[in-house]
KOLMARKE-515380 format. One line per 4 residues: number of its first residue (from 1); their letters; for each residue z, x, y of N, C-alpha, C. Coordinates in steps of 0.2 Angstrom, whole numbers, plus 5000, padded with zeros to 4 digits. Layout:
N
NUM> A> Z,X,Y,Z,X,Y,Z,X,Y ~ ... $
//
This chain:
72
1> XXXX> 5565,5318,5299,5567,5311,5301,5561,5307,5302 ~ 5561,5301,5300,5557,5299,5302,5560,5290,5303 ~ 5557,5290,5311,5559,5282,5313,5555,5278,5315 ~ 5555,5272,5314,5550,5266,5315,5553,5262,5321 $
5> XXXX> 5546,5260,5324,5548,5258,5329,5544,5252,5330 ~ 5546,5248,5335,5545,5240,5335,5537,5239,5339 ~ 5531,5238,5338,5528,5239,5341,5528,5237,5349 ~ 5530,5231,5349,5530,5228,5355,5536,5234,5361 $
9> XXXX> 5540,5238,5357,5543,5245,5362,5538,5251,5360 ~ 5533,5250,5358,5531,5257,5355,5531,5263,5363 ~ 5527,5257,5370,5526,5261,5375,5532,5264,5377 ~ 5535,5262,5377,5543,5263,5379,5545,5269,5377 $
13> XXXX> 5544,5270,5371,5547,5276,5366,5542,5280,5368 ~ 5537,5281,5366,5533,5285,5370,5534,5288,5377 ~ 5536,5283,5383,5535,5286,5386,5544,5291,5388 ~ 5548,5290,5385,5553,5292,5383,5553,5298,5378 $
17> XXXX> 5549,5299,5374,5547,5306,5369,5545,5309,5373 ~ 5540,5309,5380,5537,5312,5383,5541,5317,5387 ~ 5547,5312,5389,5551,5316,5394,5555,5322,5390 ~ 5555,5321,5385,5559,5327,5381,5553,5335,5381 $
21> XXXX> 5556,5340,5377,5553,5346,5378,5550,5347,5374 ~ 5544,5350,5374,5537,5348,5369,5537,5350,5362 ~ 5542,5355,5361,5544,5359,5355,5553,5355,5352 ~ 5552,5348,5355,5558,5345,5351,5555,5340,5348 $
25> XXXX> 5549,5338,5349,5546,5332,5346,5540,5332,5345 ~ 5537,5330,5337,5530,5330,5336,5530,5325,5335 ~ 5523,5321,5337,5522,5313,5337,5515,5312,5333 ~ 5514,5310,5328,5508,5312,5324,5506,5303,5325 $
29> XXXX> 5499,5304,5323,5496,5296,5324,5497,5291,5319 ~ 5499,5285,5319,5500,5281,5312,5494,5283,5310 ~ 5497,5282,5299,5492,5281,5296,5488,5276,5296 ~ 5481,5276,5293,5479,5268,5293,5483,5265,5286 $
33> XXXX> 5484,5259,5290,5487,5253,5282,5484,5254,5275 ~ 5487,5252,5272,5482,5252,5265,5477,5247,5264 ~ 5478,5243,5270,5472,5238,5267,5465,5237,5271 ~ 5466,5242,5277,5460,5243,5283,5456,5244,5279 $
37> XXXX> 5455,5247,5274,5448,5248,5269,5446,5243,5265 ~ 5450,5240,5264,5446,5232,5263,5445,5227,5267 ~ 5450,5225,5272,5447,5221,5278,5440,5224,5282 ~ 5439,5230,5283,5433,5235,5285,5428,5230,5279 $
41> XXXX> 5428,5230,5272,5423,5231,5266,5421,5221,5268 ~ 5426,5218,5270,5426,5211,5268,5424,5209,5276 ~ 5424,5212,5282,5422,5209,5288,5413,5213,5287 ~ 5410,5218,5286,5404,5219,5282,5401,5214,5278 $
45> XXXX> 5405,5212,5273,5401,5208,5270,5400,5202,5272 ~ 5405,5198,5276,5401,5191,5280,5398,5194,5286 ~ 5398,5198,5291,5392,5201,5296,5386,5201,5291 ~ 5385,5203,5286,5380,5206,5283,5378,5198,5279 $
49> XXXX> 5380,5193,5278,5378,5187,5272,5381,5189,5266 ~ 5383,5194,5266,5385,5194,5256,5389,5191,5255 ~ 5395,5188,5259,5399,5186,5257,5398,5179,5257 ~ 5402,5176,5249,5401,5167,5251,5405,5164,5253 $
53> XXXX> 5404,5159,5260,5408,5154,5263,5406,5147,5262 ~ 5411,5143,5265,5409,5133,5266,5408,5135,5272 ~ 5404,5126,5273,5407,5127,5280,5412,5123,5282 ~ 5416,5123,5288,5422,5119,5288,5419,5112,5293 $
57> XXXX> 5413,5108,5289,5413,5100,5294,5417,5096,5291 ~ 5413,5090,5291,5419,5083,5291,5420,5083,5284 ~ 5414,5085,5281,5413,5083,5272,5419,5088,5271 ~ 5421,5092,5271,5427,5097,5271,5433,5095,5271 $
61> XXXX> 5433,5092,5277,5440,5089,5280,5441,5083,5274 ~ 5436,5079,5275,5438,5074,5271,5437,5074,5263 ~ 5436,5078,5260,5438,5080,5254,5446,5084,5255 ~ 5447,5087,5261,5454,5090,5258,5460,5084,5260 $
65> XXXX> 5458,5077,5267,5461,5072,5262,5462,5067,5257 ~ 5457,5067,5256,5458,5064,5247,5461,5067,5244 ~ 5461,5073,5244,5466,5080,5239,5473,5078,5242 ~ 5472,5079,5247,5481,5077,5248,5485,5071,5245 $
69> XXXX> 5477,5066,5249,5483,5059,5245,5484,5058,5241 ~ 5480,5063,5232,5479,5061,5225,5484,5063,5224 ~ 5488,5070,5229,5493,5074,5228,5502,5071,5229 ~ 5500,5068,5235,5506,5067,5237,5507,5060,5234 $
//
């Protein structure tokens, strides 16, 4: 059986699995997500500079006004 549980009760459930008998319940640790491995690969590579960004000043903003107004 296997039940998903809402994170924001996860304490809850826990501390209610605890009260039960040790031999009624195994509680194994989440896996990691599928994507931990990449958000790991991608926060490396802007600590590190590999990765390329903008930056976000004015010349940004106001290019992405003009984008909008050509748009709307």
């Amino acid at each position: 059986m296997t039940v998903t549980i809402n994170d924001s009760f996860s304490d809850q459930v826990i501390a209610f699995l605890k009260t039960l008998p040790k031999e009624a319940v195994r509680i194994e640790e989440a896996k990691t997500p599928w994507y931990a491995d990449e958000v790991e690969r991608r926060i490396e590579d802007y600590k590190s500079g590999k990765m390329e960004t903008a930056p976000l000043d004015q010349a940004f903003w106001d290019e992405m006004d003009d984008f909008i107004d050509t748009v709307a």
